[in-house]
VOLUMTOR-775773 format. One record per residue (C-alpha): residue in one letter; x, y, z; residue number from 1. Coordinates in nm, 4 decimals. Example, Ala and Ser with C-alpha at 12.3 -4.5 7.8 and 13.67 -1.06 7.14 Angstrom:
2
A; 1.2300; -0.4500; 0.7800; 1
S; 1.3670; -0.1060; 0.7140; 2
This chain:
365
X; 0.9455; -3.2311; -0.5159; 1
X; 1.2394; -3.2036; -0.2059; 2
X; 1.1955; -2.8066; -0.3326; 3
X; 0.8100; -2.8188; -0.2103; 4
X; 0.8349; -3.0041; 0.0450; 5
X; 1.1201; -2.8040; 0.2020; 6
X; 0.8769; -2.5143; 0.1307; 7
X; 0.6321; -2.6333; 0.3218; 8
X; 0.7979; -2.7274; 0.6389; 9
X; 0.9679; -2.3782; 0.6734; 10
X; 0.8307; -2.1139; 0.8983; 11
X; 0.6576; -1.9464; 0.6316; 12
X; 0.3950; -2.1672; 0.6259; 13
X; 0.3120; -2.2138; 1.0290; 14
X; 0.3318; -1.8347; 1.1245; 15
X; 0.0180; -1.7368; 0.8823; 16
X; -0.1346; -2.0534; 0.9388; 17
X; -0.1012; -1.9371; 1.3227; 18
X; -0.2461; -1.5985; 1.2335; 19
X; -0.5420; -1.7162; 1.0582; 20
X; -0.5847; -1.9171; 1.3510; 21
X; -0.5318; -1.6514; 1.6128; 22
X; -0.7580; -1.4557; 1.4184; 23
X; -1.0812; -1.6664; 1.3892; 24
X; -1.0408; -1.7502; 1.7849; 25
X; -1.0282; -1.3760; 1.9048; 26
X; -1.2202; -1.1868; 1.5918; 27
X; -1.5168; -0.9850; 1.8249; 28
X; -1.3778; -1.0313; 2.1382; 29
X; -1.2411; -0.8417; 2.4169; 30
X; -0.8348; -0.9268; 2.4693; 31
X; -0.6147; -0.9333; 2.7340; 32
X; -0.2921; -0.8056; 2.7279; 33
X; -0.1104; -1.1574; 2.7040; 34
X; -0.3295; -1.2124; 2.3907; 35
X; -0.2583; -0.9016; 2.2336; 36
X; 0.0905; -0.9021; 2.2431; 37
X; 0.0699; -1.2418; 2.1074; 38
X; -0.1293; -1.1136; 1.8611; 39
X; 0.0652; -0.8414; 1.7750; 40
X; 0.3739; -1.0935; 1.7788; 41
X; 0.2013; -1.3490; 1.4699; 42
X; 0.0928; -1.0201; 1.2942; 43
X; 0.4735; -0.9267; 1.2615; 44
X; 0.5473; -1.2469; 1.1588; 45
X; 0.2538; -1.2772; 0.9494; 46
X; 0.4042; -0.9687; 0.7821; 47
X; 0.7469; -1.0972; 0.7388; 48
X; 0.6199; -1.4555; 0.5471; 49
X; 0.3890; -1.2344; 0.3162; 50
X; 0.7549; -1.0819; 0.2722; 51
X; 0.8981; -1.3952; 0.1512; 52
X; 0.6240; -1.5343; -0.0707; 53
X; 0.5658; -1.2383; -0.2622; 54
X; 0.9390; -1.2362; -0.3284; 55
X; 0.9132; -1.6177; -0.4388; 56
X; 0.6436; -1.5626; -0.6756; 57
X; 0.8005; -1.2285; -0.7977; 58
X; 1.1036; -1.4342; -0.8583; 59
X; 0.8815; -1.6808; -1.0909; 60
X; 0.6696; -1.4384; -1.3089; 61
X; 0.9458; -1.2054; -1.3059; 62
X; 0.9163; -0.8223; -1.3147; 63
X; 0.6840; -0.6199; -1.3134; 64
X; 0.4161; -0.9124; -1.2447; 65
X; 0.5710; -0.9935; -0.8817; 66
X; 0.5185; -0.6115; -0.7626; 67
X; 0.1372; -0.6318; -0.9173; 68
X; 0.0754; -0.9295; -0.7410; 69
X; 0.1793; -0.8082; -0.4022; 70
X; 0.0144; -0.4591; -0.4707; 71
X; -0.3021; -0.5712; -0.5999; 72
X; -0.2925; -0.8815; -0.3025; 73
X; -0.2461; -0.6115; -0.0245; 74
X; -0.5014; -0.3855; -0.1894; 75
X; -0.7858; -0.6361; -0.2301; 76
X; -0.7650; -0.6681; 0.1303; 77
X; -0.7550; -0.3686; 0.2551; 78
X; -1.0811; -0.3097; 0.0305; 79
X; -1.2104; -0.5295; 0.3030; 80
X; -1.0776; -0.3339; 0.6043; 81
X; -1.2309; -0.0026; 0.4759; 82
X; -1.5881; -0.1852; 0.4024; 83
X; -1.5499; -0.3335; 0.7458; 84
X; -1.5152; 0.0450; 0.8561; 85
X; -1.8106; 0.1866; 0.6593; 86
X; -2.0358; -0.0947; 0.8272; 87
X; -2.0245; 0.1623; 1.1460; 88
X; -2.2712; 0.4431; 1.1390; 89
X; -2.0919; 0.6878; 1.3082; 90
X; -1.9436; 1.0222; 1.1060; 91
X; -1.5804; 0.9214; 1.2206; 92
X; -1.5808; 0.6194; 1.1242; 93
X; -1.7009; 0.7098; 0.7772; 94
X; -1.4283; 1.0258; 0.7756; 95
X; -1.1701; 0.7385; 0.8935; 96
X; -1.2138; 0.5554; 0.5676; 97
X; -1.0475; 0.8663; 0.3323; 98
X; -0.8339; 0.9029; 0.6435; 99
X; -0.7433; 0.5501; 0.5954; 100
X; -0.6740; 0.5889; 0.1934; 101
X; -0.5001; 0.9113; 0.2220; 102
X; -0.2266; 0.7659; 0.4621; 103
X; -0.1597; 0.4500; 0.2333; 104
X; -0.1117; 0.7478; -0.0362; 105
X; 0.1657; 0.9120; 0.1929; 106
X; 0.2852; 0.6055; 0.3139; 107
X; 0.3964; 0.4772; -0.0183; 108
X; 0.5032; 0.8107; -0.2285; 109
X; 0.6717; 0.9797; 0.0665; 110
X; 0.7538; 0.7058; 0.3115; 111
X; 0.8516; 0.4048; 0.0855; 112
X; 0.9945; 0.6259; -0.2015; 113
X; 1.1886; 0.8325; 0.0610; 114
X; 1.3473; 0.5149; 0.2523; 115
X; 1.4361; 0.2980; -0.0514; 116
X; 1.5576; 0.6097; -0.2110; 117
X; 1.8111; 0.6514; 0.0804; 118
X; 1.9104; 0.3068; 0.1198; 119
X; 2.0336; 0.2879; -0.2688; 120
X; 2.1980; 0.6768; -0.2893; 121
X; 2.3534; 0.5045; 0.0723; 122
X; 2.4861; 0.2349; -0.1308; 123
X; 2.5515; 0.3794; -0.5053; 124
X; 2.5667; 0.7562; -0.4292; 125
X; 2.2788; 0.7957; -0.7274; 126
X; 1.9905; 0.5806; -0.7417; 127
X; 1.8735; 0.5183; -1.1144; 128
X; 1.5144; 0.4218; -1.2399; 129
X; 1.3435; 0.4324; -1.5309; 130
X; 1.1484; 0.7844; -1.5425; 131
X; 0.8823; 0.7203; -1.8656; 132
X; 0.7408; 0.4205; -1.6067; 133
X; 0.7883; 0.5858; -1.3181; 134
X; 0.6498; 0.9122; -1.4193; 135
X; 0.3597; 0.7681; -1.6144; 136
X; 0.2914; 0.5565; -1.2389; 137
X; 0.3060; 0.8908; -1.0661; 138
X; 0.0734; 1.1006; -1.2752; 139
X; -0.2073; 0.8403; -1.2275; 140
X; -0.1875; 0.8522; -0.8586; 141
X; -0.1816; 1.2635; -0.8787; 142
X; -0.4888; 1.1897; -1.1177; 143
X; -0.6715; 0.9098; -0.8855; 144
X; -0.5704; 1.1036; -0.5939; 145
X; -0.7066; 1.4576; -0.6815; 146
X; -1.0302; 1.3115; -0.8599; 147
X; -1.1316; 1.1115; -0.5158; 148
X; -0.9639; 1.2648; -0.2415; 149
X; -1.0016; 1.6632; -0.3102; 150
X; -1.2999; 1.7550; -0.5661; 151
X; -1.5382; 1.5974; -0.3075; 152
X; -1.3950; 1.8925; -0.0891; 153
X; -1.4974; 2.1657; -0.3711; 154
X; -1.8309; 2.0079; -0.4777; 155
X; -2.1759; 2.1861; -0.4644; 156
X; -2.4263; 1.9112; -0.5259; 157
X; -2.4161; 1.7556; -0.1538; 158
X; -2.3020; 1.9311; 0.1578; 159
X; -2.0131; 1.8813; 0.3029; 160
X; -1.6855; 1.6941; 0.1604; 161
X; -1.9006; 1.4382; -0.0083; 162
X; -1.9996; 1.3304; -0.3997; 163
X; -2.3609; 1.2860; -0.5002; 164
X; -2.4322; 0.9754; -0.6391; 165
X; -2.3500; 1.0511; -1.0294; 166
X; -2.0223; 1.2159; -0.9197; 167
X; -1.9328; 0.9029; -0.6981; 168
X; -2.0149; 0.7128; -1.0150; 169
X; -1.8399; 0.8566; -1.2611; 170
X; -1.5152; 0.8851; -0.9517; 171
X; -1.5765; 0.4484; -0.9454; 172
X; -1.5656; 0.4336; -1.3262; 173
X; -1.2797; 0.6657; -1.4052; 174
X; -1.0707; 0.5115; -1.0681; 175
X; -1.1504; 0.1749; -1.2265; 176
X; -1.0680; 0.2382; -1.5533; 177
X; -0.7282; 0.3959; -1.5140; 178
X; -0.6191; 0.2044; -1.2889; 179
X; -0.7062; -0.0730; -1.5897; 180
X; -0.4979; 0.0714; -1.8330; 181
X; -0.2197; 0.1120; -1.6016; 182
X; -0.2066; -0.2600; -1.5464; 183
X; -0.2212; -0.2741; -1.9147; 184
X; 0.0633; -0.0505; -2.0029; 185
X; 0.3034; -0.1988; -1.7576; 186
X; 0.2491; -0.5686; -1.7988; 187
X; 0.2074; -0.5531; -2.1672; 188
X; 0.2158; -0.2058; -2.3952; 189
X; 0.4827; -0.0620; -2.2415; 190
X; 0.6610; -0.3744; -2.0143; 191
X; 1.0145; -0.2363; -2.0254; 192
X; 0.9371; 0.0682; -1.8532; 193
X; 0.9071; -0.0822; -1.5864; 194
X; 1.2116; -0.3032; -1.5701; 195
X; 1.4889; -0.2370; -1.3550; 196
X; 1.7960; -0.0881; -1.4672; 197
X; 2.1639; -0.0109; -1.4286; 198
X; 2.4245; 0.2671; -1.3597; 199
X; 2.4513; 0.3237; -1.6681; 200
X; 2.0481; 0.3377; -1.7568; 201
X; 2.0863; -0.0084; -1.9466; 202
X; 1.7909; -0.2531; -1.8649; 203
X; 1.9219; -0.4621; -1.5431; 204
X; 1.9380; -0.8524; -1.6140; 205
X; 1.7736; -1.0920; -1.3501; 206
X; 1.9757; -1.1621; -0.9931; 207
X; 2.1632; -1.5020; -1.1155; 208
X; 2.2654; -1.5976; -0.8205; 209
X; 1.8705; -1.6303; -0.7347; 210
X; 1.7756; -1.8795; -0.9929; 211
X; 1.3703; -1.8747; -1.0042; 212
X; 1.1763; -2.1484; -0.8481; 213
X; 0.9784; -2.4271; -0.9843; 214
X; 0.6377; -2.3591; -1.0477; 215
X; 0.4969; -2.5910; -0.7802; 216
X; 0.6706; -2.3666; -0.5278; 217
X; 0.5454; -2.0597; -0.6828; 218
X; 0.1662; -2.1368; -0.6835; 219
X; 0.2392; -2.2707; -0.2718; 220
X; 0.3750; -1.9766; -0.2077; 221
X; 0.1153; -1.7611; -0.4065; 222
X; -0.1276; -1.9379; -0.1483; 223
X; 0.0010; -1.9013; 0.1456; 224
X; 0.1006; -1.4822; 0.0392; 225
X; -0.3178; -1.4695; 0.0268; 226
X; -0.3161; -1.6718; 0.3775; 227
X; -0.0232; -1.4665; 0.5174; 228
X; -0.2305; -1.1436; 0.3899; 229
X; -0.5659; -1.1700; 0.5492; 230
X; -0.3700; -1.2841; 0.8669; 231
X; -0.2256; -0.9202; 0.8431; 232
X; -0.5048; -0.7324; 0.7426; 233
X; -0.7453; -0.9327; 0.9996; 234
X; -0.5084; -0.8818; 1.3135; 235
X; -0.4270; -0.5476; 1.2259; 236
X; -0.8368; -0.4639; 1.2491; 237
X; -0.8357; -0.7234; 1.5637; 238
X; -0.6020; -0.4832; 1.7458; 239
X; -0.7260; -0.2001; 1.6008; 240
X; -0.9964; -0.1177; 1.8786; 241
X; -0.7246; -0.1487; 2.0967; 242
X; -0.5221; 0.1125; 1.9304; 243
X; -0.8204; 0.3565; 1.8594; 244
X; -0.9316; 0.3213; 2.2360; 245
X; -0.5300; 0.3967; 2.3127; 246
X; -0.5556; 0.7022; 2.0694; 247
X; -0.8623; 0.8396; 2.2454; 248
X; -0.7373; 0.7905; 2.5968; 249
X; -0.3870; 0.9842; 2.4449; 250
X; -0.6593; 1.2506; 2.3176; 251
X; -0.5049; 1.2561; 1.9650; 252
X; -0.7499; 1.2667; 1.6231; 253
X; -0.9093; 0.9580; 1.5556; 254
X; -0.7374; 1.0095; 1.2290; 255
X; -0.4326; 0.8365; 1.3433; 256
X; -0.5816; 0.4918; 1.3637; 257
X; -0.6629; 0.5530; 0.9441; 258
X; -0.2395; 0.6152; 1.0031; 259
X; -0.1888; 0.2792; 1.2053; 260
X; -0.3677; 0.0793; 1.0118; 261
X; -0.2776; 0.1630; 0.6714; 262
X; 0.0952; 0.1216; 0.8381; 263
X; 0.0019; -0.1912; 0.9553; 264
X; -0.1699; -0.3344; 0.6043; 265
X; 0.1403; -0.1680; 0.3870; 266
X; 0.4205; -0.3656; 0.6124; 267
X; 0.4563; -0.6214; 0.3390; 268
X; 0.5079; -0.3666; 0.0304; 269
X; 0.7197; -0.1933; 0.2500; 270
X; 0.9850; -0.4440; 0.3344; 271
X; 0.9553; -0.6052; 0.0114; 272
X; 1.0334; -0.2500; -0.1598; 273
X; 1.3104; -0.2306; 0.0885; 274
X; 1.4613; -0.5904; 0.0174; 275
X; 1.4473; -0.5040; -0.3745; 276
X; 1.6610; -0.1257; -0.2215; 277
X; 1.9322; -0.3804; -0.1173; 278
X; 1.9523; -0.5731; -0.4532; 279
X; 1.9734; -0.2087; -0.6424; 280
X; 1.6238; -0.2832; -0.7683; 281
X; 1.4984; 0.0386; -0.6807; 282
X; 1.2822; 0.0480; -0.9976; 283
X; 1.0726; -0.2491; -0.8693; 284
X; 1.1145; -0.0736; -0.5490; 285
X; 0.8764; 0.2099; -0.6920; 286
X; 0.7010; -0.0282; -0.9052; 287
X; 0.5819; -0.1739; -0.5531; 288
X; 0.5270; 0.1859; -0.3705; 289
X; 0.2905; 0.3764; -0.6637; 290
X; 0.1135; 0.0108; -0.7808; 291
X; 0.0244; 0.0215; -0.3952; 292
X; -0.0933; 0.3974; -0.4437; 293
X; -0.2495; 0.3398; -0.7451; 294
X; -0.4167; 0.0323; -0.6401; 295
X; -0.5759; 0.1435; -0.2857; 296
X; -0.7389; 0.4448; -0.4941; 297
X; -0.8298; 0.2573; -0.8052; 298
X; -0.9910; -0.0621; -0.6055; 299
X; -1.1079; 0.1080; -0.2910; 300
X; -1.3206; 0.3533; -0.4500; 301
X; -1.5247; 0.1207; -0.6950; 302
X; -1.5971; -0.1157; -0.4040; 303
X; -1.7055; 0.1951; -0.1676; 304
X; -1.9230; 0.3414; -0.4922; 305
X; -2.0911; -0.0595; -0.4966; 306
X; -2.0964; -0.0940; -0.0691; 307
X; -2.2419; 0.2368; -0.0456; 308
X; -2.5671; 0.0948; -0.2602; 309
X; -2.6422; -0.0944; 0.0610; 310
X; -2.4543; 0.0376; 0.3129; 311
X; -2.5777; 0.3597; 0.4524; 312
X; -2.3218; 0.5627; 0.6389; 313
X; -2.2455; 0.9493; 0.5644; 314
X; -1.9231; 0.8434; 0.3078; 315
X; -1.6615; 1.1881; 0.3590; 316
X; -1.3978; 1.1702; 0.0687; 317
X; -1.2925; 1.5519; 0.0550; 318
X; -0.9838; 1.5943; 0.2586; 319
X; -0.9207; 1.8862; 0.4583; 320
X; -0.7127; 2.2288; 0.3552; 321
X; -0.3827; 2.0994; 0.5352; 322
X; -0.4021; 1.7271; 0.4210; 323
X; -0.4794; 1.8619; 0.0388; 324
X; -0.2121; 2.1214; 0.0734; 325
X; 0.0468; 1.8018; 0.1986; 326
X; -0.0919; 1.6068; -0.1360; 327
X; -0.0593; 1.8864; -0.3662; 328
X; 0.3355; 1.9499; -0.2147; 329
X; 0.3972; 1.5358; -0.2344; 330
X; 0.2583; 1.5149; -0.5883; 331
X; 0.4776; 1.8431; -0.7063; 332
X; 0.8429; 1.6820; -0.5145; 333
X; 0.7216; 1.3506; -0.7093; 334
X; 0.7281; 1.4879; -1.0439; 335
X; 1.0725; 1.6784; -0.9826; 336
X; 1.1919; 1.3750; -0.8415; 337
X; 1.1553; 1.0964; -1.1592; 338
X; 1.1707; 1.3339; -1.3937; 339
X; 1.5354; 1.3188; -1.4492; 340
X; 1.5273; 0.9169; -1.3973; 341
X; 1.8286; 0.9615; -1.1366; 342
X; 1.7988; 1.0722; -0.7653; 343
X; 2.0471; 1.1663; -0.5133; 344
X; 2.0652; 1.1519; -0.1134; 345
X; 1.9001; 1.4877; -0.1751; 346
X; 1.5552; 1.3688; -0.2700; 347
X; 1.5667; 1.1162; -0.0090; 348
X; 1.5840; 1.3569; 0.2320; 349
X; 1.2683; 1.5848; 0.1120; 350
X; 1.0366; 1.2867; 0.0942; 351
X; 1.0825; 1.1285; 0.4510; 352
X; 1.0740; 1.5193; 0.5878; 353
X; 0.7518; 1.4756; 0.4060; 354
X; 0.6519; 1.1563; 0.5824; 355
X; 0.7273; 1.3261; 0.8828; 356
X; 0.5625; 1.6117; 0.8751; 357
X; 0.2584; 1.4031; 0.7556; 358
X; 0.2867; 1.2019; 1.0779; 359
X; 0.3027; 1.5491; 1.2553; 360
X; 0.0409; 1.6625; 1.1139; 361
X; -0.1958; 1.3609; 1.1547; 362
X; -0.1227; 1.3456; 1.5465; 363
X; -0.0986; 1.7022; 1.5988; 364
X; -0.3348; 1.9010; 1.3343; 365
């Protein structure tokens, strides 16, 4: 009981109380500077307390349930950004959705993979995961990514980078599905592969000096992660218009607020995966950065398949030639990269070059 309540009175618990707050009182409404930066200020915290409850409850259920509930938490939100975006009529804004998915892709292969990878060969020299999870992780994203993301492109039932409705369908279905089974073969079918490990490739026991909380803490904090979440998600579209009116002033693709926000919504997987980096979790580290892939393909498609039933905007899903050619390049370094199960400084290197070059691209095409 002194546990909870200690819980409770931390800051935690105000900052994404404060952003839920902050959120209802300026959602729709022009801001001022002062209220943007605040803004901006309680979504960084907001980000930071999802941080630490998503670490609490990982703690409880142990891994690899704590990464799935912070991927699938982040996800289900963002579902509600990108239907938020589809609401607007306009051909951007329906391109901006796929530009939106495609980043979180990047973000979390190239970008997460890349940094965590460097901050363990930093620390150990080699980093060392498990590659049968890992690898099975990264062929469903290749899979989710090149059935929803580039056969739209190559399509001749509709014009344009779009599906027809059977083909967006059968896309909802299969994204659904697969995304089903991986949940089913790393929680339960195949739950050591997904389990840290050591040096020496053994499977990694807990952190002991981090004994895991009570349960009353766990379901608070499991809470207030969902609270801290759509404080996140919902300031990150608040200031959105903000940034996209920035971006168009700047004269730069409209593409780059699909960059800023899936930044923005990822923050929590991000730091999390680092945090685990530090501990020489770099397994859950990846477990957090391909669920995340896996989960913004495999949940935002089904949703956009169901919205689209009532919704009406032109839906554009094929990328273009230089955004399939930077997938096809990320999924091929992937492969090369957990294949052996160990990765040097080397690798690390290659996939933020790749995160850079993606942020190149996406500001300067």
């Amino acid at each position: 009981m002194p546990e909870t309540a200690s819980v409770l009175r931390s800051w935690p618990v105000l900052v994404p109380a404060l952003a839920v707050v902050a959120l209802v009182l300026t959602w729709g409404r022009d801001l001022g500077p002062a209220v943007l930066v605040a803004a901006a200020a309680l979504l960084a915290g907001a980000v930071l307390a999802a941080v630490h409850h998503a670490e609490v409850v990982a703690l409880r259920v142990g891994e690899p349930y704590g990464s799935l509930i912070l991927a699938v938490a982040v996800t289900v939100i963002e579902v509600a950004l990108i239907v938020t975006i589809m609401i607007s009529t306009t051909e951007e804004a329906s391109a901006l959705a796929r530009d939106t998915v495609f980043a979180a892709v990047m973000i979390t292969i190239n970008g997460i993979v890349g940094i965590t990878l460097l901050i363990a060969t930093l620390r150990r020299r080699v980093a060392v995961f498990n590659a049968e999870g890992t690898g099975g992780a990264l062929a469903t994203v290749a899979a989710l990514a090149t059935m929803t993301l580039v056969l739209p492109t190559f399509t001749t039932s509709t014009p344009g980078p779009t599906f027809s409705s059977a083909q967006l369908a059968y896309a909802a279905v299969a994204s659904f599905a697969l995304y089903g089974l991986f949940v089913f073969v790393q929680t339960v079918r195949h739950r050591d592969y997904f389990l840290p490990v050591t040096a020496e490739g053994e499977p990694a026991t807990a952190d002991e000096h981090v004994p895991p909380p009570e349960t009353r803490v766990a379901v608070t904090s499991l809470v207030l992660l969902l609270i801290a979440l759509i404080g996140v998600v919902g300031l990150a579209k608040t200031v959105s218009p903000t940034v996209e009116e920035a971006v168009r002033t700047a004269g730069l693709p409209l593409a780059v607020v699909g960059v800023v926000i899936a930044l923005l919504v990822l923050l929590p997987e991000t730091l999390a995966a680092v945090r685990a980096a530090l501990r020489d979790r770099i397994q859950t580290s990846f477990n957090l950065a391909l669920g995340s892939a896996m989960a913004s393909i495999g949940l935002t498609i089904p949703t956009i398949a169901v919205a689209s039933i009532w919704l009406d905007p032109l839906l554009l899903l094929g990328l273009g030639a230089t955004q399939t050619v930077l997938l096809a390049l990320t999924v091929v370094v992937g492969v090369l990269t957990v294949t052996p199960g160990r990765a040097t400084l080397l690798q690390a290197g290659v996939h933020l070059a790749l995160f850079a070059g993606f942020l190149v691209l996406a500001v300067s095409p």
